[in-house]
C-alpha positions in Angstrom: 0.8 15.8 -10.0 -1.3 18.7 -8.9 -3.2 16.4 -6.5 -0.1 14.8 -5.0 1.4 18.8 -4.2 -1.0 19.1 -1.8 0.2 19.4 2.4 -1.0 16.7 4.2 -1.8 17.8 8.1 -0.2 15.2 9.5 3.7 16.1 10.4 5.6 13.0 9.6 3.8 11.7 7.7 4.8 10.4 3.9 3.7 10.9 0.6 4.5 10.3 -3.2 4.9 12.8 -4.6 4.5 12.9 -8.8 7.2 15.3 -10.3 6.5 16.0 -13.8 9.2 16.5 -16.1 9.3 17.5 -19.8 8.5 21.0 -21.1 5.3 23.5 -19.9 3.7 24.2 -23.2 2.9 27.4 -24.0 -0.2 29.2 -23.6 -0.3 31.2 -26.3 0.7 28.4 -28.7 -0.4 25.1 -27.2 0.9 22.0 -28.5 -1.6 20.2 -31.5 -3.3 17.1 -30.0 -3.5 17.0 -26.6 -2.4 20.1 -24.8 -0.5 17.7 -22.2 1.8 15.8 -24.3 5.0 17.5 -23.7 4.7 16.6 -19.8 2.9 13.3 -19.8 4.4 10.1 -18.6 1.6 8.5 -20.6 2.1 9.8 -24.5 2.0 8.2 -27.4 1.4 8.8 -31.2 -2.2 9.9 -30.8 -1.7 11.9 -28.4 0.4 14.3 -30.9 -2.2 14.0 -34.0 -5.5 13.8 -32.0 -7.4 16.1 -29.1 -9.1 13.8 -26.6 -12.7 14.2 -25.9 -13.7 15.6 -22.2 -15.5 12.8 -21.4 -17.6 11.8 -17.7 -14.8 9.6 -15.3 -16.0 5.9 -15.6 -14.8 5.9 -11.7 -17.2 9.4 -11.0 -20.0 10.6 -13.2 -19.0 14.1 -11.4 -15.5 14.0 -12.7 -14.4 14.9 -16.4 -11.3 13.6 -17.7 -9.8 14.6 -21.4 -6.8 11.9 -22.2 -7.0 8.8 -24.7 -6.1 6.4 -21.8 -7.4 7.1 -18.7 -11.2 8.1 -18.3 
């Protein structure tokens, strides 16, 4: 979502853009589990009982990802 928010230079040209819906969690008291589950199109069970690992991107050894599906 953060990614997709970003101006492209080109004028007219078009891009999908991801709207996230769902409530921001606070930062003070962050949900248990992972800190993303009240936003993500993705969550499931686990992802309110269990924090995902920060783990190295199987796409980009440079990249860390922290989410029980996608790495």
């Amino acid at each position: 979502a953060l990614l997709s928010s970003i101006p492209i230079p080109v004028p007219l040209s078009v891009r999908h853009r991801i709207i996230l819906k769902g409530e921001v969690p606070s930062a003070e008291n962050p949900p248990y589990g992972c800190r993303f589950n009240t936003r993500c199109e993705h969550v499931q069970n686990i992802c309110f009982k269990k924090e995902p690992e920060l783990i190295k991107n199987s796409e980009d050894p440079n990249h860390l990802t922290a989410c029980h599906f996608f790495n």
